[in-house]
N, C-alpha and C positions, 0 to 999 in steps of 0.2 A: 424844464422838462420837455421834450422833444417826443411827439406822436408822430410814427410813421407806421402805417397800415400796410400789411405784408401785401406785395401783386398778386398774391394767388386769392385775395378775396374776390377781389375785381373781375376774374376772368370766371369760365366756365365750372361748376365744383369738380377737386379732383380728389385724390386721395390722401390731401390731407387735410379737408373740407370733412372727408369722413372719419377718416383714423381720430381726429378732434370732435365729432358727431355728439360724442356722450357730456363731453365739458360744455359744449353749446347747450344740449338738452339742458343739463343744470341749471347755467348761466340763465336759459330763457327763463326757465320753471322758474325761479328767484325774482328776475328783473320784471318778470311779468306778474306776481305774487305783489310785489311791493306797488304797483301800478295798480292794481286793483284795491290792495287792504292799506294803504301807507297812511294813516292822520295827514289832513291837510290845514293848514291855518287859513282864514278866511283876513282880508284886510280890506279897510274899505274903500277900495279904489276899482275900476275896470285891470284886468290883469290878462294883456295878450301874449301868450308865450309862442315864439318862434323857434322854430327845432324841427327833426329830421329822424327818420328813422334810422339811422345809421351811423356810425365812428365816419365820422372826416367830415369836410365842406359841404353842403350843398349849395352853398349863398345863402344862409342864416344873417347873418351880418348887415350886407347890403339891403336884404330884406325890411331889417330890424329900422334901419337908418333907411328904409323910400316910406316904411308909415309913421316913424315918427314925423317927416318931413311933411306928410299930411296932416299928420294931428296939429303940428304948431299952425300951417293953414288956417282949419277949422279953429283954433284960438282956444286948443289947447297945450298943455306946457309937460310933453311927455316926459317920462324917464327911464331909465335905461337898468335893469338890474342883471349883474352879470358875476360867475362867479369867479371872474381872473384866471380863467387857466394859465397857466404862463409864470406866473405873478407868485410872489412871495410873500406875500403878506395875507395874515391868518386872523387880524382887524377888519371889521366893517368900515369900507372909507369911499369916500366923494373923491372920484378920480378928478386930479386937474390935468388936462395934457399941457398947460406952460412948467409944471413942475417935478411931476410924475416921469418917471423911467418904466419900460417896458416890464423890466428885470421885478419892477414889485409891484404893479398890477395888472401886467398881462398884455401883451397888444391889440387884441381887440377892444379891451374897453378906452385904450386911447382913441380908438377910430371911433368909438362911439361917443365918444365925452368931446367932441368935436362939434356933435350936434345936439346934442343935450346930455342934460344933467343924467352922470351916470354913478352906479355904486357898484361895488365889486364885493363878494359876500362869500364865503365859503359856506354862511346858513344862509338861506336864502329868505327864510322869512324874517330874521333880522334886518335883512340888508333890504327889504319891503318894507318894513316899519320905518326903515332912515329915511328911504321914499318918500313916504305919508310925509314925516316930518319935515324935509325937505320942502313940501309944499306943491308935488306932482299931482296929474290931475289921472293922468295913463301911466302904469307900470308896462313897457316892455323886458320881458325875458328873452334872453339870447344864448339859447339854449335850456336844458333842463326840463325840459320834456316827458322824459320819463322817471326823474328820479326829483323833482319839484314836492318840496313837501309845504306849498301854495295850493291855494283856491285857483284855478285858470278859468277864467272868461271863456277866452276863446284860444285855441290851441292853430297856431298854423303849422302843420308840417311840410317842409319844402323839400322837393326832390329832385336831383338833378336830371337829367334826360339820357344822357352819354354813358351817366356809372349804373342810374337806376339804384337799386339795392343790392349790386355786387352779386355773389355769386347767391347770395337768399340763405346762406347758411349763419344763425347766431354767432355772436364773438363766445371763442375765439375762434372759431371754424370760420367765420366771416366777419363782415360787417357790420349786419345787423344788430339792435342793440338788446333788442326784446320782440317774442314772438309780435308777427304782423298784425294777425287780427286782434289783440290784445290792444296795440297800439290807433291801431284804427278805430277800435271803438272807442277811446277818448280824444281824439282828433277833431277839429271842430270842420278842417277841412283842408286840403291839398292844395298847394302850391307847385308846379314842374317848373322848373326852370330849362330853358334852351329850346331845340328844335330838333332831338335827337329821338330816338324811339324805346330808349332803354327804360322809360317808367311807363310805357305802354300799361302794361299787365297789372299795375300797381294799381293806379288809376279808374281801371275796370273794379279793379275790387275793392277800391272805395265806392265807386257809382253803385254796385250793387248792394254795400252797407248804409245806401245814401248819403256819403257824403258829396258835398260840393265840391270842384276844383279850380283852385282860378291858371292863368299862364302869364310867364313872363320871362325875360331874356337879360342879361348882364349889357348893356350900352355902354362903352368905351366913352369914355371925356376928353375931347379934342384929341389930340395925335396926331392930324392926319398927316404931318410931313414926315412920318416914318417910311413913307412908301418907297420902297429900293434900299435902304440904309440894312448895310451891315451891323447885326447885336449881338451883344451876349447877353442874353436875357437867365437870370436868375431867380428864384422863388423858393420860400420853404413854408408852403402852406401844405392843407389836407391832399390836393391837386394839382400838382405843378402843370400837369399836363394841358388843363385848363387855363394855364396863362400863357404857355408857349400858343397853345390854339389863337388863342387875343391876339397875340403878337403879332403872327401868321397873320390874322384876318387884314390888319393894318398894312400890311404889304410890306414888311417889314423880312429882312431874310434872315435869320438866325443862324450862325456862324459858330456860335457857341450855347451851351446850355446848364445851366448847374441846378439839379435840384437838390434840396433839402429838407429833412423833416419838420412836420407844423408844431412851429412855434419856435424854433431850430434859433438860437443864439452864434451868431456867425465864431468861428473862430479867426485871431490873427492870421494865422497861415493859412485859412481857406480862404479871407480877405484880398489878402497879400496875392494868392494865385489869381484870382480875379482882377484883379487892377493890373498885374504884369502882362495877363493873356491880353485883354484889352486895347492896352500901351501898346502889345507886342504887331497886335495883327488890326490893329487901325478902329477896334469897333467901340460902339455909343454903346451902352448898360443901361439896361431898362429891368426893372423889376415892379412888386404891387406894394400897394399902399401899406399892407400890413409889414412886407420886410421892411421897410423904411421906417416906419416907428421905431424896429428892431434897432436900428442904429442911431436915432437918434438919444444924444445926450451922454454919445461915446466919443473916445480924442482916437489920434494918433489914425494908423488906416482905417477903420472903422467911419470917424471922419469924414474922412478922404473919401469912402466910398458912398456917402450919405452925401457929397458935396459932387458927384459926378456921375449919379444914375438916376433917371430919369426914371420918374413913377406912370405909369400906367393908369388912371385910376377909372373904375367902373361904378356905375348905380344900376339898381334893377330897375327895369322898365316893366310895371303891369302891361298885358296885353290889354288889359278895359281899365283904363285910367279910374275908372269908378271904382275897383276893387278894393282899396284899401281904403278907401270911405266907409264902402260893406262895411270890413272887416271891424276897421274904428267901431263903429255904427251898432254891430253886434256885441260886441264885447261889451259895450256900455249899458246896451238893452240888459245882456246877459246878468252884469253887476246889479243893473236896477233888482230885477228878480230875484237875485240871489239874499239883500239886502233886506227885501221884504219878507222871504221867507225866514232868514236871519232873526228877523225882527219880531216876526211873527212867533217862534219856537219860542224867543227869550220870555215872552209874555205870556208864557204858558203855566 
């Protein structure tokens, strides 16, 4: 399945931000109704969910994977629950990436199962309980935020800085997934990503619901000899535009450019145009870590083009190193509490 989010959410609202105004209303009225009234299951572990107020990227991902990288730190043995978008498969299963294809559990949970133990779940409190049993100490969610029918610890919602919340109009009028303060008031706290101005306003209005916000930036992993080289840089995530930007930063000239929808399964013949273009006009292919799962464990040009493009690859950088210790840190207090009062009710 292929998500691509129409350019008019992005920019300024126009008229058909409005003419769509009433199905938004709905959609909020609903997605905001279930966020308040939804049964949640409670499981006994710390459960930090990483998510975003909005359809598309914000760096959930990279997020999910810079605090598990802390948790194993601290000595403990995170795990990863995620519901495979992408992915075919309608079983609770323990992704392996040595043998796992994109095509049936999604490419993000290959980038996650890279660094720990991950499960991909269309329930999600099943795919929690595999966790428990598994033998994790942290449950990370990667994504599901607003439609999690889990206990959440501690909620981080991440925001980009460049898109912000698009035009602030609900899907399908926009972006947004469910009205804002709805969201914010189960938010444990904000995440911006970048150094752009677009979550300005956001931000404000979590400080004045109190919540905290932490910052932090996407760090590029070596590269640096792209500087002056001719590419064709490719991507079919939430944001292409954000990796051509990456690209850019590295001094790198972009000659060509292809974007495609997130989650977007290449076809032969858009394969085939990329490799010809390339061959034709002298340039190196770079794309991100997630298209490149996309091809792996495919033959013929597919292949070929998993065998001659250069990935990219990025982690989040906290701006205060200390932040995702918080975060850990919270989440676990959170669980304490929660546990006890748990315990408490049962023995009533």
């Amino acid at each position: 399945m292929v998500s691509e989010a129409p350019p008019f959410w992005w920019t300024k609202p126009d008229w058909r931000a409005r003419l769509l105004w009433p199905l938004s209303f709905l959609y909020g009225r609903v997605a905001g109704y279930r966020m308040a009234h939804g049964k949640r299951a409670s499981v006994p572990l710390p459960v930090i969910c990483v998510g975003n107020f909005t359809v598309g990227g914000a760096g959930k991902t990279p997020t999910a994977l810079a605090i598990a990288r802390v948790a194993k730190e601290k000595g403990l043995k995170p795990g990863f629950l995620s519901r495979g978008y992408g992915g075919l498969l309608d079983v609770t299963t323990v992704v392996d990436p040595a043998h796992h294809l994109s095509t049936a559990v999604g490419d993000e949970p290959l980038l996650l199962a890279r660094e720990a133990l991950t499960v991909v779940s269309r329930r999600r409190v099943e795919g929690a309980e595999r966790l428990v049993k598994e033998g994790v100490d942290l449950i990370i969610m990667d994504d599901g935020f607003q439609s999690a029918r889990l206990v959440i610890d501690y909620a981080l919602v991440v925001v980009d800085t460049t898109r912000g919340i698009g035009n602030g109009h609900i899907v399908p009028g926009g972006p947004v997934r469910a009205p804002i303060r709805r969201q914010l008031h189960y938010a444990s706290a904000l995440l911006k990503v970048g150094s752009g101005n677009a979550a300005d306003a956001i931000v404000r209005m979590a400080a004045r619901a109190g919540k905290p916000f932490f910052a932090a930036s996407l760090k590029v992993l070596g590269q640096s000899d792209l500087a002056g080289r001719k590419v064709l840089a490719f991507a079919g995530i939430a944001d292409p535009e954000k990796f051509f930007r990456t690209v850019g930063s590295l001094g790198a000239e972009i000659a060509s450019r292809r974007s495609f929808g997130d989650h977007e399964h290449l076809s032969d013949d858009e394969i085939t145009d990329m490799l010809d273009a390339a061959t034709r006009e002298g340039l190196e292919i770079v794309t991100t870590s997630k298209d490149m799962v996309r091809l792996a464990g495919r033959h013929g040009k597919a292949e070929e083009l998993a065998h001659r493009a250069r990935v990219i690859d990025v982690e989040m950088a906290f701006t205060d190193p200390r932040a995702p210790y918080l975060i850990i840190d919270r989440a676990m207090e959170a669980c304490r509490q929660r546990r006890i009062r748990e315990g408490r009710k049962a023995g009533k």
